[in-house]
VOPAGU-2260 file (C-alpha; in pm, 1 decimal, decimal comma):
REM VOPAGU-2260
SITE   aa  ch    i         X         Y         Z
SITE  UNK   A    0   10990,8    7943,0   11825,0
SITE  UNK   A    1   10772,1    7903,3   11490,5
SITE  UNK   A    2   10676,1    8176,7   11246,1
SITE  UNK   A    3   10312,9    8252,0   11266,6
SITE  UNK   A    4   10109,2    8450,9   11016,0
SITE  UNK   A    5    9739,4    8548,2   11023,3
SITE  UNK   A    6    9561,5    8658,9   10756,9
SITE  UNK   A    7    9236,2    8817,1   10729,8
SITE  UNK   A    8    9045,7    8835,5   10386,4
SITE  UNK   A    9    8812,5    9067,0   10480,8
SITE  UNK   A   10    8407,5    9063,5   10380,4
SITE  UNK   A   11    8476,3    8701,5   10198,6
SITE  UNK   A   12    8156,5    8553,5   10203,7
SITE  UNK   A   13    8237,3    8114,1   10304,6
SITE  UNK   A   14    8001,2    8044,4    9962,9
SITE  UNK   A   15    8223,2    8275,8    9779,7
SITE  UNK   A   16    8523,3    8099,8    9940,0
SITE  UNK   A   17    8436,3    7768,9    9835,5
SITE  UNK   A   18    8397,0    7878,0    9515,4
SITE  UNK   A   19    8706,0    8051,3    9422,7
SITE  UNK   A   20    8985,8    7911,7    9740,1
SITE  UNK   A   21    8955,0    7519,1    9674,5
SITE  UNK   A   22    9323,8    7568,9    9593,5
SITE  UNK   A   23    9386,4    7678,8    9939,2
SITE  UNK   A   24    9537,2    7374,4   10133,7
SITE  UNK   A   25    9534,7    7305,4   10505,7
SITE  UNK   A   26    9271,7    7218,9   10803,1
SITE  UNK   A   27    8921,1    7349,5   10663,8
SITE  UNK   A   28    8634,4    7421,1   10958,8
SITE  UNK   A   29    8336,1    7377,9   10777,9
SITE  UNK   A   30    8126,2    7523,8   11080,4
SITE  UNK   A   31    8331,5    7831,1   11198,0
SITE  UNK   A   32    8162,7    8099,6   11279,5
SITE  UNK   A   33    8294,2    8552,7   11373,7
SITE  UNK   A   34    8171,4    8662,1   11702,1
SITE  UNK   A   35    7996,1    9005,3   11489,3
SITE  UNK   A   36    7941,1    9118,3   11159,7
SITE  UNK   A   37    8128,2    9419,3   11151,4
SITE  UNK   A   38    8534,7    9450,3   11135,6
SITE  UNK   A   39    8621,6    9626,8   11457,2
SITE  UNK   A   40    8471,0    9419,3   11675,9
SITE  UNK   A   41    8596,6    9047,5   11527,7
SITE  UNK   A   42    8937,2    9250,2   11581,9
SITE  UNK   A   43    8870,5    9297,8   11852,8
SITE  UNK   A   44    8780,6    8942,7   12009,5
SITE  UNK   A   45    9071,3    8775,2   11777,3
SITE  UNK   A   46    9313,0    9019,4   11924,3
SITE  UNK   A   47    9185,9    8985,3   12269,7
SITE  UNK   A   48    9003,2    8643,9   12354,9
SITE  UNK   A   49    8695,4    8790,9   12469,6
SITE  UNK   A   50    8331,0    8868,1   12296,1
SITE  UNK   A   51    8336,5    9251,1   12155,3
SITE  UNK   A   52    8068,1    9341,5   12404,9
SITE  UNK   A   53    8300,8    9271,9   12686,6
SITE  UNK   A   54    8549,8    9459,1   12560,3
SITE  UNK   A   55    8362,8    9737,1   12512,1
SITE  UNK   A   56    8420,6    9744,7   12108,9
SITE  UNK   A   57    8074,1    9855,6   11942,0
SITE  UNK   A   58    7903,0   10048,7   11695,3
SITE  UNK   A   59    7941,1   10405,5   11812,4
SITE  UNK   A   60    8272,2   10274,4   11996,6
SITE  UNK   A   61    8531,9   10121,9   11741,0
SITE  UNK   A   62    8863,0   10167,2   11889,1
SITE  UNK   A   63    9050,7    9912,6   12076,0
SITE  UNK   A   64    9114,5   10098,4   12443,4
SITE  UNK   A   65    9038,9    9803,5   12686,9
SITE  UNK   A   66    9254,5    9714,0   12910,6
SITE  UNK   A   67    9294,0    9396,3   12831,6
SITE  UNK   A   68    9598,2    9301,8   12624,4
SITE  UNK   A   69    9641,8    9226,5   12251,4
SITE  UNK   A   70    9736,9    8898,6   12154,5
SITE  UNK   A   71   10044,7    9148,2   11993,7
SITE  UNK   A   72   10127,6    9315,5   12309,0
SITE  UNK   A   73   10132,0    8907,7   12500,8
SITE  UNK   A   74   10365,4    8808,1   12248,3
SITE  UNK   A   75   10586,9    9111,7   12197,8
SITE  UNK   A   76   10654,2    9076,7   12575,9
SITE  UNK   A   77   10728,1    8683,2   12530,0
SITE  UNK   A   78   11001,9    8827,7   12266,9
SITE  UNK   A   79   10843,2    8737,8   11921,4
SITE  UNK   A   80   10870,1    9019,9   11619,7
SITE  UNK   A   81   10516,0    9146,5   11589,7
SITE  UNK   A   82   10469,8    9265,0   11264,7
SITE  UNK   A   83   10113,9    9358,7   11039,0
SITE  UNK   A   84   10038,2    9522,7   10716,3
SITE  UNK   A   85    9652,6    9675,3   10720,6
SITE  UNK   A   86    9460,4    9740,9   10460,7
SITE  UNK   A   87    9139,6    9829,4   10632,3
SITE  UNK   A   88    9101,0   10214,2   10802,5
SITE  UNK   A   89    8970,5   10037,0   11091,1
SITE  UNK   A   90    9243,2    9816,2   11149,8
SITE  UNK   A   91    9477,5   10106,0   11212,2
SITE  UNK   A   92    9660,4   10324,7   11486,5
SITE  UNK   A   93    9386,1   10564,1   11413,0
SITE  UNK   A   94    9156,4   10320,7   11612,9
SITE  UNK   A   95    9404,5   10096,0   11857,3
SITE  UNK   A   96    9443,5    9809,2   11665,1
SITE  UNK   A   97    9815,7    9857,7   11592,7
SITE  UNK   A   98    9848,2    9784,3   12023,0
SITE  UNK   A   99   10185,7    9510,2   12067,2
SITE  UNK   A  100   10311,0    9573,2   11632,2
SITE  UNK   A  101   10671,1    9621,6   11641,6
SITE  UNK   A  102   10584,6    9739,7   11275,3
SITE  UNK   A  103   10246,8    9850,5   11113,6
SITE  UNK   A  104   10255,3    9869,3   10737,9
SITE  UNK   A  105    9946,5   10004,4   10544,4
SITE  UNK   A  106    9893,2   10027,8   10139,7
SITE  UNK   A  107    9969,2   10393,2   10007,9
SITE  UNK   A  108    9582,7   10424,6    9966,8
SITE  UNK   A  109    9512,5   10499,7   10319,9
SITE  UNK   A  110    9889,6   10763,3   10339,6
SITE  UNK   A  111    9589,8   11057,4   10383,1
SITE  UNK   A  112    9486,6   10907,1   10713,6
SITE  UNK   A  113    9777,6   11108,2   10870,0
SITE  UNK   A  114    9726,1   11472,8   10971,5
SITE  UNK   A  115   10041,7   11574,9   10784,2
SITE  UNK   A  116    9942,3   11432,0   10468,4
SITE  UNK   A  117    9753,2   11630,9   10207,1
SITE  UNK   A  118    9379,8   11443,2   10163,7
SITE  UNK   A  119    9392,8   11408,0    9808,2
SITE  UNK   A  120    9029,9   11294,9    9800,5
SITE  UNK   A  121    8876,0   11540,4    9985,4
SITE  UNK   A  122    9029,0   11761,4    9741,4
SITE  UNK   A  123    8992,4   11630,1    9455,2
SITE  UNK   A  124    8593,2   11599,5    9587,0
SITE  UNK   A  125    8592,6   11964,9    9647,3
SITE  UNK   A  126    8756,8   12101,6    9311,6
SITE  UNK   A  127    8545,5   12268,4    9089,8
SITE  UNK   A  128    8801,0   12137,0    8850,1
SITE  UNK   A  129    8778,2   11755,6    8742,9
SITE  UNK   A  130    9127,8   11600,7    8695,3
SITE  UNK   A  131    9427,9   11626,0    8646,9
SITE  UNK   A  132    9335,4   11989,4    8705,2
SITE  UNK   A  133    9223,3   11955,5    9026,7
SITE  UNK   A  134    9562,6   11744,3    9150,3
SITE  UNK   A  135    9746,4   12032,5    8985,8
SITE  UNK   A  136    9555,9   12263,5    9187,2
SITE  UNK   A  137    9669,7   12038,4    9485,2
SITE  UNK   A  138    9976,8   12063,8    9416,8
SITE  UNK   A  139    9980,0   12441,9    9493,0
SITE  UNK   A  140    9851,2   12355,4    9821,0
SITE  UNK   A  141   10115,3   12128,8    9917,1
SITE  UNK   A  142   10407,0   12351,1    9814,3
SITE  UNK   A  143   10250,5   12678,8   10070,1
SITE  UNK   A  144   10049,3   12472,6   10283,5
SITE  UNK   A  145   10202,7   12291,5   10652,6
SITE  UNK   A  146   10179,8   11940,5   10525,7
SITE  UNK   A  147   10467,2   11738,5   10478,4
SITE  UNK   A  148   10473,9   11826,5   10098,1
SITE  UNK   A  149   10713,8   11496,7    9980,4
SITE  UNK   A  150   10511,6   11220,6   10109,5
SITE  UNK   A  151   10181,0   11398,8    9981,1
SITE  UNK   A  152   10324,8   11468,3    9646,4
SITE  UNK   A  153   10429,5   11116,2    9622,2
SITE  UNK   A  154   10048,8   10998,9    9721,8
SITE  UNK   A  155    9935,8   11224,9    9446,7
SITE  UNK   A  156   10138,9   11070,7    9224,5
SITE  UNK   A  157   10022,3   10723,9    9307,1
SITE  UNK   A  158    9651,7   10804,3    9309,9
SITE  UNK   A  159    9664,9   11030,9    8966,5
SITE  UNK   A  160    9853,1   10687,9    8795,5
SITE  UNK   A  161    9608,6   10440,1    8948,4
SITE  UNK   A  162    9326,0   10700,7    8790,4
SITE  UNK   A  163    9462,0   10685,2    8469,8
SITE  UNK   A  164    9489,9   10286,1    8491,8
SITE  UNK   A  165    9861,1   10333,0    8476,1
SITE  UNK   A  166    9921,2   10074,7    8774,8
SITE  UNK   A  167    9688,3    9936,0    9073,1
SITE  UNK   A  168    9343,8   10001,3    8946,7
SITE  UNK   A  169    9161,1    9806,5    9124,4
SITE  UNK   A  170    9376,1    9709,4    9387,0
SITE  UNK   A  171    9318,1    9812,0    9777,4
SITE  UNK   A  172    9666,3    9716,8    9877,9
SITE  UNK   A  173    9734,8    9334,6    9796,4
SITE  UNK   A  174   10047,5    9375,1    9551,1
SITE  UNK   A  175   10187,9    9655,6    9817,1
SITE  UNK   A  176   10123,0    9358,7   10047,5
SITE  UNK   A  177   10263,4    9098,4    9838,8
SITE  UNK   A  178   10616,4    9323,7    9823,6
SITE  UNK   A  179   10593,6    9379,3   10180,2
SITE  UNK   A  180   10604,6    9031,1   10228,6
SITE  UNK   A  181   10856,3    8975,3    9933,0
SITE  UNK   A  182   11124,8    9208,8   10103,1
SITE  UNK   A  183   11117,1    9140,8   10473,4
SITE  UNK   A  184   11369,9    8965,9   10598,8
SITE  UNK   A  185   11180,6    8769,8   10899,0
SITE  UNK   A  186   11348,5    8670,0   11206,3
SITE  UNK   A  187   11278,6    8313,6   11360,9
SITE  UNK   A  188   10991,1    8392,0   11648,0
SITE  UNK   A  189   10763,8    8616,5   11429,6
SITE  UNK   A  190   10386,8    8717,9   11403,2
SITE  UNK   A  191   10243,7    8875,7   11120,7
SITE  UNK   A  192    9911,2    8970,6   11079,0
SITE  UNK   A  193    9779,8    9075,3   10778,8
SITE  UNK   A  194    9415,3    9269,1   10680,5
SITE  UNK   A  195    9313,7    9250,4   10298,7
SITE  UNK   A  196    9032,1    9508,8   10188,5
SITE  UNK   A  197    8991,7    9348,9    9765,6
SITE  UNK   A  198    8661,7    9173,5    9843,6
SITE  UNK   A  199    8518,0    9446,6   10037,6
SITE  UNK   A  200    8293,5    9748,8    9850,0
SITE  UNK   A  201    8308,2    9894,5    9628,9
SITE  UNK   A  202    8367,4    9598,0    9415,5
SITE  UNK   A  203    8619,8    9781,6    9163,0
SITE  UNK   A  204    8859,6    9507,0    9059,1
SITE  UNK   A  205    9081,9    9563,7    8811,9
SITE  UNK   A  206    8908,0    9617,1    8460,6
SITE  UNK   A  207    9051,2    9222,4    8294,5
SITE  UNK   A  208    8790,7    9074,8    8614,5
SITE  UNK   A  209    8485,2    9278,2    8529,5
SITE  UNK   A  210    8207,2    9078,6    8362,2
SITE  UNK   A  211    7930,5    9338,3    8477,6
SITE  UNK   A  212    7805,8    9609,5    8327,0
SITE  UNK   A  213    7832,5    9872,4    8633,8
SITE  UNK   A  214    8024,7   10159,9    8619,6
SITE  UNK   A  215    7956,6   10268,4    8963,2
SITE  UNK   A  216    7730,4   10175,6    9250,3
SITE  UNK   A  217    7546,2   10315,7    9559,8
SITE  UNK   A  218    7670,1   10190,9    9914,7
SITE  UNK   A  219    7562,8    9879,7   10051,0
SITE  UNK   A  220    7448,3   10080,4   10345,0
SITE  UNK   A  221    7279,5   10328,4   10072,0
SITE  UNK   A  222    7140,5   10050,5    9876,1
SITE  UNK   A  223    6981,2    9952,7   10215,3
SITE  UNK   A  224    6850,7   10310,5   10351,3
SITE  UNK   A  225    6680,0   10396,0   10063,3
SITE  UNK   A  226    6525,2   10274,1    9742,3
SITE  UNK   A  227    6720,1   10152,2    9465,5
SITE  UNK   A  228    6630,4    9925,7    9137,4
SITE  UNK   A  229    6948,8    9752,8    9135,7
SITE  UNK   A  230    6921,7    9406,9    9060,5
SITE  UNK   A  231    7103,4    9187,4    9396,7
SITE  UNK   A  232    7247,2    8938,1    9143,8
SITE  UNK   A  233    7428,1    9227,4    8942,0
SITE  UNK   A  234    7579,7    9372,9    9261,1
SITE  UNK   A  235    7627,2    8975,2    9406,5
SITE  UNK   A  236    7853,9    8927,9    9077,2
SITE  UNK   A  237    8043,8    9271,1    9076,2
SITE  UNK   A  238    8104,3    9136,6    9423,1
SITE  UNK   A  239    8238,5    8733,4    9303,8
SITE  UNK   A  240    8470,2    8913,6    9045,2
SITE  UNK   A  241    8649,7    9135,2    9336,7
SITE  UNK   A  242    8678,0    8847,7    9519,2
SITE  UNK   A  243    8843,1    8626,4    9185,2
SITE  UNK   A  244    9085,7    8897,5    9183,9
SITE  UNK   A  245    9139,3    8867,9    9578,2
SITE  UNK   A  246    9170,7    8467,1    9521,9
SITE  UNK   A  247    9436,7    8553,6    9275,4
SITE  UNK   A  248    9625,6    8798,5    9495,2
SITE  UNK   A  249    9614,3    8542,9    9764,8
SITE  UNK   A  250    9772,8    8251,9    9575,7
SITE  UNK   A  251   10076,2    8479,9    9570,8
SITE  UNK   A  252   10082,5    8617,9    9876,0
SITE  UNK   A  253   10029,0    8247,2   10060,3
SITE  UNK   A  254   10296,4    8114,8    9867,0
SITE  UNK   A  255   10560,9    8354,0   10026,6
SITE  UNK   A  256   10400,8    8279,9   10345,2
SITE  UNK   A  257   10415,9    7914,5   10305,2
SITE  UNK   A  258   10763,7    7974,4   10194,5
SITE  UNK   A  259   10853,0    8158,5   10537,9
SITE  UNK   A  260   10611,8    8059,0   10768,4
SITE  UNK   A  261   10560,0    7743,7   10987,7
SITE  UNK   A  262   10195,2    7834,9   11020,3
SITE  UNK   A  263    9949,6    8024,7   10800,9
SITE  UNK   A  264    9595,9    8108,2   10948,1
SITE  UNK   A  265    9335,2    8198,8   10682,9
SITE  UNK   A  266    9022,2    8358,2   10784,2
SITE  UNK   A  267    8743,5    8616,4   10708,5
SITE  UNK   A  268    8622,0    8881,9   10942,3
SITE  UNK   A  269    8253,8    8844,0   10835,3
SITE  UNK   A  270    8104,3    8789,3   10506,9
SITE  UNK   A  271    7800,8    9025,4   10301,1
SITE  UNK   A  272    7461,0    9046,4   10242,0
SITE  UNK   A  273    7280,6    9140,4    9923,8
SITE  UNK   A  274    6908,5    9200,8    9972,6
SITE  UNK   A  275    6870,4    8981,4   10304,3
SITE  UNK   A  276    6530,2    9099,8   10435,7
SITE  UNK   A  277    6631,0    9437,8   10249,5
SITE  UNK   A  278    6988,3    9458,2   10422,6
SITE  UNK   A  279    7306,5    9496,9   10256,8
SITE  UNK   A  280    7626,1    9504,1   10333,1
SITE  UNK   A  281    7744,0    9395,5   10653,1
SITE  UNK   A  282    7597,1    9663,0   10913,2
SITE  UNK   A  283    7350,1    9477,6   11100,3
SITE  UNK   A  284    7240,3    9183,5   11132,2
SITE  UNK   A  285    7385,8    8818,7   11242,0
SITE  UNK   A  286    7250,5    8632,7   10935,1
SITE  UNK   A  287    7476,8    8331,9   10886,0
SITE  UNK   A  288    7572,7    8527,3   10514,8
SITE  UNK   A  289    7772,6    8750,6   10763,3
SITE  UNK   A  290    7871,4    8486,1   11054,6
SITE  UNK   A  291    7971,0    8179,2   10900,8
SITE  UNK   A  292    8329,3    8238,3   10746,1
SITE  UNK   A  293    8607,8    8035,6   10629,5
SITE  UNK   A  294    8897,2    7984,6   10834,7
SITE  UNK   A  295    9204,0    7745,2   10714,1
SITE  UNK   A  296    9532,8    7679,5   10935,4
SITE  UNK   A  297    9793,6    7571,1   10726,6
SITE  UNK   A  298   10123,7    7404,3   10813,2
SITE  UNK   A  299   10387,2    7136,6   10689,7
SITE  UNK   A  300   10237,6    6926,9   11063,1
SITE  UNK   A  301    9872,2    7044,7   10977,5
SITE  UNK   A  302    9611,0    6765,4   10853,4
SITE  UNK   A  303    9481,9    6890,1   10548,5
SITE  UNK   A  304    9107,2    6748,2   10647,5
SITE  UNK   A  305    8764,9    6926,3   10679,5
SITE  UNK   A  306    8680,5    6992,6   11061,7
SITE  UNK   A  307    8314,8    6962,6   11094,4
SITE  UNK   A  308    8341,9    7122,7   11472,5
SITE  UNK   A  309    8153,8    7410,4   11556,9
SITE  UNK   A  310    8428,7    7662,2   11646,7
SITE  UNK   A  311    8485,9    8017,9   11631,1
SITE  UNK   A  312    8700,4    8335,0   11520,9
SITE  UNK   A  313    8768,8    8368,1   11929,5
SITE  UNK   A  314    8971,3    8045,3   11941,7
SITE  UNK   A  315    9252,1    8228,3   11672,6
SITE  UNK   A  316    9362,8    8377,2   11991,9
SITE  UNK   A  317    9433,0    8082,0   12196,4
SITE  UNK   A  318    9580,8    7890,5   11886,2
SITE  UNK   A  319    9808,4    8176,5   11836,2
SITE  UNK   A  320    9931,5    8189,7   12183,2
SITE  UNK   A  321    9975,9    7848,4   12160,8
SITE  UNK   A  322   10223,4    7810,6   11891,5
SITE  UNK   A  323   10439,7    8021,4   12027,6
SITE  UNK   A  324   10400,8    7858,1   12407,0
SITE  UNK   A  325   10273,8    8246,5   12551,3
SITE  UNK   A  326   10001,9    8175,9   12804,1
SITE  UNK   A  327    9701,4    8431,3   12758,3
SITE  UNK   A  328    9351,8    8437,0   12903,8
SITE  UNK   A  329    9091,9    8329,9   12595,3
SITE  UNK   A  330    8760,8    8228,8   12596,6
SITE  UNK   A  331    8897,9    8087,6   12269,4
SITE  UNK   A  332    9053,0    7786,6   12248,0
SITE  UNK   A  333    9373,5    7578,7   12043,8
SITE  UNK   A  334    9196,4    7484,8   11729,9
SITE  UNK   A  335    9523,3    7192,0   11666,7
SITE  UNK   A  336    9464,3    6869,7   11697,6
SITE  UNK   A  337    9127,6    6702,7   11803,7
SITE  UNK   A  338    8886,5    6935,9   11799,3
SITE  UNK   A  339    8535,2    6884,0   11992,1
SITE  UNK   A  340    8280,5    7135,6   11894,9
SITE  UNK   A  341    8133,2    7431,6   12155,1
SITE  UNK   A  342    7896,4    7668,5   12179,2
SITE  UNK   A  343    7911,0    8039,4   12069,2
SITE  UNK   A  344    7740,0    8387,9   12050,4
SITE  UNK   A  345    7766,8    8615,6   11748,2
SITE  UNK   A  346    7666,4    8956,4   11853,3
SITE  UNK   A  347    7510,5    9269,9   11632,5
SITE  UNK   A  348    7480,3    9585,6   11836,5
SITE  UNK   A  349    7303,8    9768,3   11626,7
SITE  UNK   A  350    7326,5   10065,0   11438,2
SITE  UNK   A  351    7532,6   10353,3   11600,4
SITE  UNK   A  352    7315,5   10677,9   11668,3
SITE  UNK   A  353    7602,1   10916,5   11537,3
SITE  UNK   A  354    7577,7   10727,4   11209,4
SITE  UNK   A  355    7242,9   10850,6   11111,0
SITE  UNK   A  356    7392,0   11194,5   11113,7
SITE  UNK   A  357    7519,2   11077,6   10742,9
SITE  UNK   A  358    7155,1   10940,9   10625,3
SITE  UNK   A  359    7044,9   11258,6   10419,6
SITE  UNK   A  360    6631,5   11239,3   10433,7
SITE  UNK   A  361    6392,1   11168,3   10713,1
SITE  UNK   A  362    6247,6   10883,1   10577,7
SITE  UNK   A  363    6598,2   10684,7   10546,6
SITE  UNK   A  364    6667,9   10820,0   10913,8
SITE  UNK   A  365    6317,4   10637,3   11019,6
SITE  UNK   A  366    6407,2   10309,4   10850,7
SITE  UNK   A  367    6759,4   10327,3   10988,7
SITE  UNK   A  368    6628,4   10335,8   11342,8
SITE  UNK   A  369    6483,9   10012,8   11283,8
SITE  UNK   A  370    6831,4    9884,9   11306,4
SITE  UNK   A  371    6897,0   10013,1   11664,4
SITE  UNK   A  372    6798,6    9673,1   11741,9
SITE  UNK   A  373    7078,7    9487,8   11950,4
SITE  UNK   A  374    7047,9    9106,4   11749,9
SITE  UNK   A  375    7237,7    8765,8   11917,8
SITE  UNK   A  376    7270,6    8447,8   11744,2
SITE  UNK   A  377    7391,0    8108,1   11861,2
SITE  UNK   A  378    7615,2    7825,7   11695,9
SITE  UNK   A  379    7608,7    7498,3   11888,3
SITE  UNK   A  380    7712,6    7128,5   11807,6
SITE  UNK   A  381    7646,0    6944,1   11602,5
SITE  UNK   A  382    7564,2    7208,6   11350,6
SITE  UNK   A  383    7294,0    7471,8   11492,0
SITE  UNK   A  384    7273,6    7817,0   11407,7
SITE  UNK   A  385    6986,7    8024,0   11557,6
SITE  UNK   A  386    7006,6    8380,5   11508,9
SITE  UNK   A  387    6753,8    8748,0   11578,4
SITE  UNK   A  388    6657,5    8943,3   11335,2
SITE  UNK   A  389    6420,9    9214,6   11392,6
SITE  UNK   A  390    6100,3    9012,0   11335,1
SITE  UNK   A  391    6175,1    8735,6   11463,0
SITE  UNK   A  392    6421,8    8405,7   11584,5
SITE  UNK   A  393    6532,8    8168,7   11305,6
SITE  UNK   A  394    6624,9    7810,7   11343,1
SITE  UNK   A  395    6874,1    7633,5   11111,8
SITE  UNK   A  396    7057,6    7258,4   11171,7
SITE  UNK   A  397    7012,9    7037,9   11484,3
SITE  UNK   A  398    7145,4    7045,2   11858,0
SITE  UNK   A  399    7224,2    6838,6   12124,8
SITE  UNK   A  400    7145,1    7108,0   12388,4
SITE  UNK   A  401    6771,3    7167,6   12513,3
SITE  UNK   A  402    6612,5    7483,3   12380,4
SITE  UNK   A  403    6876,3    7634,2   12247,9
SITE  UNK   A  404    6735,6    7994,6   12250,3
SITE  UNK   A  405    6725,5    7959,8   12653,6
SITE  UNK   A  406    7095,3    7885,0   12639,6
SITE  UNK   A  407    7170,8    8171,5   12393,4
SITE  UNK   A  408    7011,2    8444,9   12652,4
SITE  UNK   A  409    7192,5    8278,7   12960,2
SITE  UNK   A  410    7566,1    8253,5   12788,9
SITE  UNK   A  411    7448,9    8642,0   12668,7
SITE  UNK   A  412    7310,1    8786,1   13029,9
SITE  UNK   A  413    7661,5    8579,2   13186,8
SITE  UNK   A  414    7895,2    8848,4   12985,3
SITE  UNK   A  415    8041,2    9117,7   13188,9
SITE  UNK   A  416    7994,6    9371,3   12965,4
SITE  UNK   A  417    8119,7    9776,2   13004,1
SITE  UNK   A  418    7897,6   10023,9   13017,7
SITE  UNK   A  419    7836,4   10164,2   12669,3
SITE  UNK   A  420    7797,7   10543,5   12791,1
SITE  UNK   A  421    8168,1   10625,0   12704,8
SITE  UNK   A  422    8212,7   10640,6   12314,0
SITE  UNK   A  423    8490,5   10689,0   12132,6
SITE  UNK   A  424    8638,9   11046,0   12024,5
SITE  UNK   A  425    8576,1   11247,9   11711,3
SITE  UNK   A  426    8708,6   11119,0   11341,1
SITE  UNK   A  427    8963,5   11292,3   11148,9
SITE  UNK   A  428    8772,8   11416,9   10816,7
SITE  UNK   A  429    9012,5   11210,0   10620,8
SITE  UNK   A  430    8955,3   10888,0   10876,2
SITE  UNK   A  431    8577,6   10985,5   10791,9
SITE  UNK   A  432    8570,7   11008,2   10466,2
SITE  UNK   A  433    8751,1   10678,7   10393,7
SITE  UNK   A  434    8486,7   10499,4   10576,1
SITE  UNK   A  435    8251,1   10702,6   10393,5
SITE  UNK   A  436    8404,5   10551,4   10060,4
SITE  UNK   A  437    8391,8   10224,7   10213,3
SITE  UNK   A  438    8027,3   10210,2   10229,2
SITE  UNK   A  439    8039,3   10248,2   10639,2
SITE  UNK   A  440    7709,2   10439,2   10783,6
């Protein structure tokens, strides 16, 4: 059996992939496009072969509880190593997603996630002391408190130093990655997947990348809610020099991977807006800024051409499964070889209710609901996109298929889709407010 890794670069834009990845070899798909804009649910349909909305993964309803099985759990039980290393809070057993690992590794920045680790940030939120005092005053708290007071005094240490610029400013969990990689010994049939959080918000890279002028910066999702005079081409760069220092990161990390590994698959989750019909971020929406991605497959037997078929983030699942010979139900399919272009849906549902709880004034709460909107778009050969927004539909390339808004609604109203009633359970504050800092709503 081969070794298989999968990597996702989360929030990189395909623009911003073309301009800083050309070093990146392999089989490019120049029309690829995620099922959704937002991380859980691509997860969700990579891990599982199906469209979010028929897996019942939403906004309001993040975690992974279907029933159907993870492309981990199929090949766990086919006897390959599952292994991943998450940098993203949603990508965690917090929410499901760690379903068929054998091992789930995650970058010391998101240690606080777990109930018996001190949250460092919450406290250090809270002090009325600014630091070090208010890790000292921490500190107390660990050595009377009921959390496990050597693994939280080890995350203080590593937050205080990456504070003081002492190591990993600027880094979301890449180099932890890059050692992960470095000093596992990997057994012949193995899976790794692998979630990397650099280009996402807030666009802190380390200081030797910075060519703006921004200290800090709002949310996407506050930039969007409310009025702001930053300047989209300011943020849009603090952005492109997070994701040099991602591109950079990368080159290491694929070369152990290309090292150890028969097959790397390259990917985003979904890409960003900056001032899209006033939207930032990536929490509505199914603009092509957020749909179109970049996805790669490289491999010592892999053509290193540019596919021009229209494909999508649901066929990583079947081409998976097919490397290592497991048979799984997809909707996806093997993306080796010839590949003929189909059609697709990409899928926004909106803005979850419960998230408005966190927009501060009635005015932002009244433009938010404006996003309730459930949006669909469509990607068909040769190279149509049509997508909703919440004025109106917009047409982009040319298609073979007869009124291709017609066929968008009838693949949409065929989906057997769960009943949305049942959302998920309540957040840990720590789980919370590392979304929070992520720029989630």
């Amino acid at each position: 059996m081969p070794r298989v890794a999968l990597v996702v670069l989360d929030t990189l834009r395909y623009d911003a992939f073309d301009a800083h990845f050309d070093w990146l070899p392999g089989k490019r798909f120049e029309h690829a496009y995620s099922p959704s804009h937002r991380t859980p649910p691509v997860h969700a349909a990579m891990f599982c072969g199906k469209y979010a909305s028929e897996l019942g993964v939403y906004a309001g309803a993040d975690a992974l509880d279907c029933p159907e099985p993870t492309l981990a759990e199929s090949l766990s039980a086919a006897g390959v190593r599952t292994r991943a290393f998450s940098a993203n809070t949603y990508i965690t057993e917090h929410f499901g997603f760690d379903r068929g690992f054998d091992e789930f590794e995650r970058p010391w920045q998101l240690d606080s996630l777990d109930d018996d680790v001190f949250d460092w940030q919450a406290h250090v939120d809270d002090s009325r002391f600014d630091p070090p005092l208010s890790y000292l005053s921490g500190v107390a708290h660990c050595l009377v408190g009921e959390k496990r007071t050597r693994r939280s005094l080890r995350d203080a240490a590593k937050r205080f130093s990456a504070r003081q610029g002492w190591f990993g400013l600027g880094d979301d969990g890449a180099e932890e990655c890059l050692a992960y990689l470095r000093d596992t010994e990997f057994e012949d049939d193995e899976f790794v997947f692998c979630n990397l959080m650099e280009a996402h918000e807030p666009y802190e890279p380390p200081e030797a990348y910075r060519t703006t002028d921004l200290e800090w910066l709002p949310t996407t999702a506050e930039i969007a809610l409310g009025e702001t005079s930053d300047d989209p081409e300011t943020v849009r760069q603090a952005y492109h020099d997070s994701v040099r220092y991602l591109a950079d990161r990368y080159e290491e990390i694929f070369a152990v991977l290309d090292d150890q590994f028969d097959y790397v698959i390259t990917c985003a989750d979904h890409g960003e807006l900056f001032d899209r019909d006033g939207l930032w971020g990536h929490f509505y929406g199914v603009y092509p800024e957020l749909t179109r991605v970049p996805l790669i497959i490289s491999g010592a037997d892999v053509d290193a051409t540019d596919c021009e078929a229209v494909v999508s983030l649901l066929d990583v699942h079947r081409t998976v499964a097919d490397l290592f010979d497991v048979d799984v139900e997809s909707r996806g399919r093997s993306l080796l070889g010839n590949v003929e272009g189909r059609s697709y849906l990409t899928e926004s549902h909106g803005i979850a209710e419960k998230r408005l709880d966190a927009v501060r004034s009635e005015a932002q709460r009244q433009r938010a609901r404006r996003y309730r909107q459930p949006l669909t778009g469509f990607a068909t050969p040769p190279s149509y996109y049509g997508y909703e927004t919440p004025a109106e539909f917009v047409e982009t390339g040319t298609a073979v298929v007869d009124v291709p808004y017609d066929r968008m609604v009838s693949l949409r109203d065929s989906l057997d889709t769960p009943s949305e009633e049942s959302a998920e359970g309540e957040m840990s504050e720590s789980v919370q407010s590392r979304l929070e800092d992520l720029g989630y709503v």
